[in-house]
Every structure is written in structure tokens, then in C-alpha cells.
C-alpha positions in Angstrom: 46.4 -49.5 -41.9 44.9 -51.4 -44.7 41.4 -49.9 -44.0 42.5 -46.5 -43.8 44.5 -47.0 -47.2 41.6 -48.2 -48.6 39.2 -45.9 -48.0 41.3 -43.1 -48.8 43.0 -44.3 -52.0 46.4 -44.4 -50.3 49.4 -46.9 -50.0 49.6 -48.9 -46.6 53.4 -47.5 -47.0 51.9 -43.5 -46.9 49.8 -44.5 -44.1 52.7 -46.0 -42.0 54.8 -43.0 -42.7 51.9 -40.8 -41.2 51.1 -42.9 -38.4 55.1 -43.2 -37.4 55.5 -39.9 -37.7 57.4 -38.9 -40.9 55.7 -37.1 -43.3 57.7 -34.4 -43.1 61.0 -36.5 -43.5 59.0 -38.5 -46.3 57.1 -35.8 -48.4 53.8 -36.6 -47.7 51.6 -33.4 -48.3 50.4 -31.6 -44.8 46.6 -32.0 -46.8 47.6 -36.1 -47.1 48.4 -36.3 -43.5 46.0 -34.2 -42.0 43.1 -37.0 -44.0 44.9 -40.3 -42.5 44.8 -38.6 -39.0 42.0 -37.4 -39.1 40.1 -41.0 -40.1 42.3 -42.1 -37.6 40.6 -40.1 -34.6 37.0 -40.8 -36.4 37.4 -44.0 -36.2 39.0 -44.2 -32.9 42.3 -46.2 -34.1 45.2 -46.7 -31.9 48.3 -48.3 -33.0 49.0 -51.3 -30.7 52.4 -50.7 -29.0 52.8 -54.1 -28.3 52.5 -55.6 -31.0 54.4 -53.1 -33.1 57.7 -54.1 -30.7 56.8 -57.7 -31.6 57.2 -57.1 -35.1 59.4 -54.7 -35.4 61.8 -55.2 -32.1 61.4 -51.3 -31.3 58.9 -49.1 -29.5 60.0 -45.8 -31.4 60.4 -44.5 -28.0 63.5 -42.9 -26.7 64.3 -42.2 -22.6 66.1 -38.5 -21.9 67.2 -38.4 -18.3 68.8 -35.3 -17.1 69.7 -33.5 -14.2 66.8 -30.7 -13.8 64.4 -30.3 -16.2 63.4 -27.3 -14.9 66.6 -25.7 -15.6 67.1 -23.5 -18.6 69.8 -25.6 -20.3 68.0 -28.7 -19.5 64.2 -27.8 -20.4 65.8 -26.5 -23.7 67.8 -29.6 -24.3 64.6 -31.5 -23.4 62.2 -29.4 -26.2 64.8 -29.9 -28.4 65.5 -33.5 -28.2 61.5 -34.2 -28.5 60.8 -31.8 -31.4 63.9 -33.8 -33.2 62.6 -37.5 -32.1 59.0 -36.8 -33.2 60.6 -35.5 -36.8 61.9 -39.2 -36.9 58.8 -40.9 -35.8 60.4 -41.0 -32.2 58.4 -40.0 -28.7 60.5 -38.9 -25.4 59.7 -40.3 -21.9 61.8 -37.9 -20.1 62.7 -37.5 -16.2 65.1 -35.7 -13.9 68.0 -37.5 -11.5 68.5 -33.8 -9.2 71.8 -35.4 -9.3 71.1 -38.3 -7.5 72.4 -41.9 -8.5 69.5 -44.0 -6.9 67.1 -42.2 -8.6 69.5 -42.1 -12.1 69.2 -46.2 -11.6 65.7 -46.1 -11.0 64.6 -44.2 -14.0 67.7 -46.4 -16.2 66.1 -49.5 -15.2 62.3 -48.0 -15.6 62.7 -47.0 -19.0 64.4 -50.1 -20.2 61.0 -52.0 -18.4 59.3 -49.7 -21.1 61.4 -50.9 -23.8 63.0 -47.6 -24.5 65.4 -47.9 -28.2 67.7 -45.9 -26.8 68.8 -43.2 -24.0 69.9 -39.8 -24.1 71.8 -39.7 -20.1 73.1 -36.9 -18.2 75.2 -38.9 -16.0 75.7 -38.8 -12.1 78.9 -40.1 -10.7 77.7 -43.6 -9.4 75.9 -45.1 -12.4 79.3 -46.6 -14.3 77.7 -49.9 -13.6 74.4 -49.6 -14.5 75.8 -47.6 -18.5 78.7 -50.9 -18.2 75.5 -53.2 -18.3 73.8 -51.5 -21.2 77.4 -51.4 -22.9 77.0 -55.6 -22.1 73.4 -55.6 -23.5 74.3 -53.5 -26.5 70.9 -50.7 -25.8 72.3 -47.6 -27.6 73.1 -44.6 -25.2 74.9 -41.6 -25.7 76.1 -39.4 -22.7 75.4 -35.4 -22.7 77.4 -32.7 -21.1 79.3 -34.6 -19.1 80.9 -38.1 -19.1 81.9 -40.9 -16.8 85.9 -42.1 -16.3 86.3 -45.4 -17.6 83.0 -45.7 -19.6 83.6 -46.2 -23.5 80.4 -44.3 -25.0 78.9 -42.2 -27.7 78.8 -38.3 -26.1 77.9 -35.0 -27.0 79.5 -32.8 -24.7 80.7 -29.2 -24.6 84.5 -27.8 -24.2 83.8 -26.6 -20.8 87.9 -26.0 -20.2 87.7 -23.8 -23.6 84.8 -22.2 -22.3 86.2 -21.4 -18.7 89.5 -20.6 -20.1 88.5 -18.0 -22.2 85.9 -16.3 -19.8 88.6 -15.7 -17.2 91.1 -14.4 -19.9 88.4 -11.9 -20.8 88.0 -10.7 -17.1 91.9 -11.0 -17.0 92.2 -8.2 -19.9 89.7 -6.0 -18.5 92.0 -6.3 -15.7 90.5 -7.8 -13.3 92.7 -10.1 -10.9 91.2 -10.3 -7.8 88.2 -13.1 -9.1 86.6 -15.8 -6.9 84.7 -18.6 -8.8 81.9 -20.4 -7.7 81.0 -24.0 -8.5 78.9 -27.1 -7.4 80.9 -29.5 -5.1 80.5 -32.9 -5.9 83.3 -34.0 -8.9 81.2 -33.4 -12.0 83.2 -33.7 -15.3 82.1 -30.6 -16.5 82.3 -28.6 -12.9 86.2 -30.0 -12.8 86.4 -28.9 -16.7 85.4 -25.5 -16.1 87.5 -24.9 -12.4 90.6 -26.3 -14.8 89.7 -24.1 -17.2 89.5 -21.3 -14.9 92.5 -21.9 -13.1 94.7 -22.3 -15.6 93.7 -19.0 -17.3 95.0 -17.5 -13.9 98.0 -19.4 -13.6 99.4 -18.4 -17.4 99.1 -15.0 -16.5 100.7 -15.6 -13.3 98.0 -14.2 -10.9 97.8 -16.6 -7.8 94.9 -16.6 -5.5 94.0 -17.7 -2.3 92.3 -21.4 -1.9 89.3 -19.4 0.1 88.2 -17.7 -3.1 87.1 -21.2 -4.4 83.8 -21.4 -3.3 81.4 -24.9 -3.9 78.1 -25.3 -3.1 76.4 -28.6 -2.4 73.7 -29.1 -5.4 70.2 -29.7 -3.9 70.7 -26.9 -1.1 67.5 -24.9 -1.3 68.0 -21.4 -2.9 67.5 -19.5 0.6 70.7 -21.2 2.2 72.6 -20.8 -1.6 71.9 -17.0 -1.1 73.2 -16.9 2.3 76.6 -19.4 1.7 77.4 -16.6 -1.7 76.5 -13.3 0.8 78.9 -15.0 4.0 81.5 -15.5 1.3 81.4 -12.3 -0.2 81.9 -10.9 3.4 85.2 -13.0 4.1 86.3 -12.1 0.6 85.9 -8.2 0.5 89.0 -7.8 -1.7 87.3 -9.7 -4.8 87.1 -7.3 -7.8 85.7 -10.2 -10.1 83.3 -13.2 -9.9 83.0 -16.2 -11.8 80.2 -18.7 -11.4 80.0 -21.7 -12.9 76.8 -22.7 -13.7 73.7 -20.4 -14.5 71.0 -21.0 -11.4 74.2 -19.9 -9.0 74.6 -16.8 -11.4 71.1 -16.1 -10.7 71.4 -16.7 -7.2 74.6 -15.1 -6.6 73.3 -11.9 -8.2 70.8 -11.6 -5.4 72.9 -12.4 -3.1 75.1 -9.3 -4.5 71.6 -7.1 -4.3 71.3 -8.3 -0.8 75.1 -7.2 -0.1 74.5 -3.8 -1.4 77.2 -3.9 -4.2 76.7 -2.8 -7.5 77.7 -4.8 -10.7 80.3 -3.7 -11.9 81.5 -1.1 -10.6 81.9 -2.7 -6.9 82.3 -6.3 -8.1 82.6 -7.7 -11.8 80.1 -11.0 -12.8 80.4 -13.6 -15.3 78.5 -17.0 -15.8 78.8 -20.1 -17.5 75.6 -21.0 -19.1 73.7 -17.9 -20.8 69.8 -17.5 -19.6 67.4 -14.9 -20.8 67.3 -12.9 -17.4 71.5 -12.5 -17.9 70.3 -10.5 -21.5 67.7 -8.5 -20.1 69.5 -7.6 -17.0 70.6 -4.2 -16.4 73.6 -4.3 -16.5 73.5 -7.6 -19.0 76.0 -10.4 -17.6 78.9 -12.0 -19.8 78.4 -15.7 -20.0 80.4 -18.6 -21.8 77.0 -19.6 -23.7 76.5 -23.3 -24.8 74.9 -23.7 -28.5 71.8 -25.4 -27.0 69.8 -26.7 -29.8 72.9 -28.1 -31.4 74.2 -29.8 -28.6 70.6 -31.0 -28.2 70.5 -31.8 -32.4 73.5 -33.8 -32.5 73.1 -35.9 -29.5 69.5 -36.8 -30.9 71.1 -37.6 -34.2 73.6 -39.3 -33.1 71.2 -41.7 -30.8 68.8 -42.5 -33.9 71.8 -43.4 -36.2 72.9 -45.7 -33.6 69.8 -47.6 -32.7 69.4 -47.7 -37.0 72.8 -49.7 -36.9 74.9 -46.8 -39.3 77.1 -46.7 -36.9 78.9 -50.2 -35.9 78.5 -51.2 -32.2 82.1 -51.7 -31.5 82.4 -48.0 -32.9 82.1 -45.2 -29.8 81.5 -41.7 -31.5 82.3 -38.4 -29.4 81.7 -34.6 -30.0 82.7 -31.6 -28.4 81.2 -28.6 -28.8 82.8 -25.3 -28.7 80.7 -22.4 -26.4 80.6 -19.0 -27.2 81.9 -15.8 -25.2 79.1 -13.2 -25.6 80.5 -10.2 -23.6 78.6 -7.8 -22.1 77.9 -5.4 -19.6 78.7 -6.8 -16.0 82.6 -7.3 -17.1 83.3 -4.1 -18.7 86.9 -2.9 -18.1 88.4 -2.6 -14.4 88.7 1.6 -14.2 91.2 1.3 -12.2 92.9 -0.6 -14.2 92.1 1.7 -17.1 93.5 4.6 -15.2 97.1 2.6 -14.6 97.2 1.9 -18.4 96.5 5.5 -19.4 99.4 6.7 -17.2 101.7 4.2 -18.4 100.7 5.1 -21.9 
């Protein structure tokens, strides 16, 4: 750093920010920062990681584990998260669990081998040991989109009861009563949030259903055998006027499955999702979804991570934030006609 500052008439202190990452938080000029990087790559410097943990204690590195990175929600969160970190001189090592704890340990213990400063986690259900041990060794976490019972931590998580709630109330007005939902087994926080959510939206307007019209899906089943599990139950369920799935790939693979059954959305069969994803907009018809504020979700939890490993926020002090999603109604739950017809007479 002190040769570079030197031979371009700069402060070592400009030339750290550049290196590390903030000019932009900083204001260094774009033409200051493009000369320090650009010596840099002449002269074939590379900051020593090593050392730079030795004298500072941190490796500006942060580990993002999530379910599927894949997945719309996740790949977003994961762009997100990285475009943040880099603003704050931060990179992202980031991985997927598939919603498996032994690999969620694995990657846990991997990324504290690397020294991580921090973790963003999308928990599974059996790592309450391994985030009670980096409670004990005080590494800064924050949990996203879904939490743990008994685990004190920082979170960013949605309202997925709210959510839920609201997007069976809609189908509910349109007047639509007859509605099967369709989740992921396995106990998720969220997936329990949402079939709450759902259910209690029935149960206030006093429309029971049958235990049959619950359908959930093991997660990892390949999307062949998802298409013919949602195609079986819509032929033991031929009374359902509405759907509701819970998470966005089983939208996607349950409106094949529909295709496949020769029923028409939603005239034969009303759809919502929870989750939004572009192909739901461009559809024809569109589909109604419960739509999570990504990039805020994303935003906050980053934010929320680098103020922690900073120490502004005291240790002892766990921080949580709920997010509220947004209904964005469109064409696959437009009003029951049936249902339109009763009103009109009754009217």
C-alpha cells in the first residue's frame, strides 16, 4: 500500500479504502479507484489474506448458506446479499443445504475453517446445536426466512401467517371454498406459518374442509414424481374449486400438473402461490401470489450481519425483523362465477 500511495500521490488511507472495497461508501472518485486498481493488476499485487486476519482479526468474508440457490427467492437473496457485502468491503462464499442437516453442518463448520466474520443461515431443523455453539463462541449469525425453536438469534424473516392469511381471504371473497393447499412436509417454520395462516383464514369464515385436501410433498423428490403426487391428488380431490400452494417451485410444478389434468385455470380450478416468480407474471392467465420483498429481506439481513460483526449492536442484544409480503392479485383467482351468479340473485 505504501508503494502504490506513493507512486500515485495518494494516502495509504485512499488506498486501503480501494483495495477493501469502499470507495463508493467513502467518496473516492471512480477515476481515483480505477488508477489504484489498475497499478494493482500491473504490478501483480495481491493483498495477503492471512496476514490481513492477523492484524486485523477479520477476513472481510461473510458465509450465506441457504436452501437452493438455484431457486428464485434464494439466487435473488444470494445476488443481493453479495452486491450489499462487496459495497462494505465484504466477499460471499455461499452454498446450498437442499434442506439437509449434515450437509447444513458441513458447510457451518467449513466456513468457520475459512474464517468467515459472520453467517447469513437458512436453517434446517437439526442444526440447534451447531448455531447454540456459535451463540457459545460469540461468531455473529443472523437467521433468514425461517427460525429455529429455542435458539436466541438476530433474524430477518417474513410474516408468512400474514401472508397466508390474507391469500386465502382473497380466494375466500372471490368465493371460493372448496381450496386444497399444498406444502412441503418436513416442519419448517415458515411451511407451519403459512398452513396456520391458511387455516385459520378458513376457520374465521367458518368453511371446514377435509384433512385429504392438505397435501405435503417430501422436499428433494425429483420434479417428475412432484407432477405425478399433485395430478393423483387432483384426481381424489375433484370437488376442489381453489388451490393454494405454498411455495413457488410446487406452483410451477403444480401448474403442469393442472396442464397435464386437462383443467383450465381458472375457470375449472382457481391457483394461488406463495412466493412470486417471473413465469407467474407472464403466464396467461397471470397467478396471484403472496410476494416476498426480496431485496429488502436480502438488505436488512446483510445490514443487520455487518453491524453485528462491527460491535453496534451489543452481543447480549438479539435483534429480529419481520417483514410484511405483498398480495399482488391477478388473473388465476378472479371471482368464482358461480358465486357471482348467487350474489346477483340475492342482490
Amino acid at each position: 500500500m505504501k508503494d502504490i500511495a506513493a507512486e500515485l500521490n495518494l494516502s495509504i488511507t485512499t488506498v486501503s479504502f480501494v483495495i477493501n472495497g469502499k470507495s463508493e461508501q467513502k467518496g473516492i472518485s471512480e477515476a481515483t479507484t480505477k488508477k489504484v486498481n489498475d497499478l494493482i493488476q500491473k504490478r501483480g499485487f495481491n493483498p495477503n489474506s492471512a496476514a490481513r486476519i492477523l492484524r486485523t482479526g477479520k477476513s472481510q468474508t461473510i458465509g450465506l448458506i441457504v436452501e437452493d440457490i438455484s431457486n428464485y427467492f434464494f439466487g435473488y437473496i444470494a445476488k443481493t446479499v453479495e452486491t450489499e457485502a462487496h459495497k462494505n468491503g465484504y466477499n460471499v462464499f455461499f452454498s446450498s443445504t437442499e434442506n439437509d442437516d449434515n450437509t447444513a453442518k458441513v458447510l457451518i463448520n467449513k466456513m468457520k475453517n475459512s474464517s468467515v466474520d459472520g453467517y447469513i443461515i437458512t436453517a434446517t431443523k437439526g442444526i440447534k446445536e451447531e448455531l447454540e455453539k456459535l451463540n457459545r463462541e460469540k461468531i455473529p449469525f443472523v437467521l433468514l426466512d425461517r427460525l429455529i425453536p429455542g435458539i436466541e438469534a438476530n433474524y430477518v424473516i417474513l410474516d408468512n401467517y400474514l401472508g397466508a392469511y390474507e391469500l386465502t381471504k382473497h380466494l375466500l371473497q372471490n368465493g371460493y371454498s372448496k381450496i386444497g393447499f399444498i406444502t412441503i412436509l418436513g416442519g419448517m417454520s415458515q411451511m407451519c406459518d403459512r398452513e396456520r395462516g391458511f387455516e385459520e383464514a378458513l376457520a374465521k369464515a367458518n368453511v371446514r374442509l377435509p384433512a385429504k385436501t392438505v397435501l405435503k410433498i417430501p422436499f428433494g423428490e425429483t420434479d417428475e414424481n412432484n407432477i405425478k403426487t399433485i395430478k393423483k391428488y387432483l384426481a381424489n380431490n375433484p370437488n376442489l374449486d381453489a388451490l393454494f400452494f405454498a411455495t413457488n417451485y410446487l406452483g410451477v410444478l403444480g401448474i403442469e400438473a393442472i396442464q397435464q389434468a386437462k383443467l383450465s385455470v381458472p375457470s375449472d380450478i382457481a391457483v394461488v402461490c406463495f412466493d412470486d416468480n417471473d413465469m407467474f407474471r407472464l403466464l396467461s392467465p397471470s397467478i396471484t401470489v403472496a410476494s416476498q420483498p426480496i431485496k429488502e429481506i436480502a438488505t436488512r439481513a446483510i445490514d443487520l450481519l455487518i453491524k453485528i460483526i462491527n460491535k453496534e449492536q451489543k452481543e447480549d442484544k438479539k435483534n429480529g425483523e419481520i417483514i410484511n409480503p405483498s398480495i399482488i392479485i391477478r388473473e388465476s383467482s378472479a371471482r368464482n362465477k358461480t358465486y357471482k351468479l348467487e350474489e346477483a340473485s340475492k342482490n
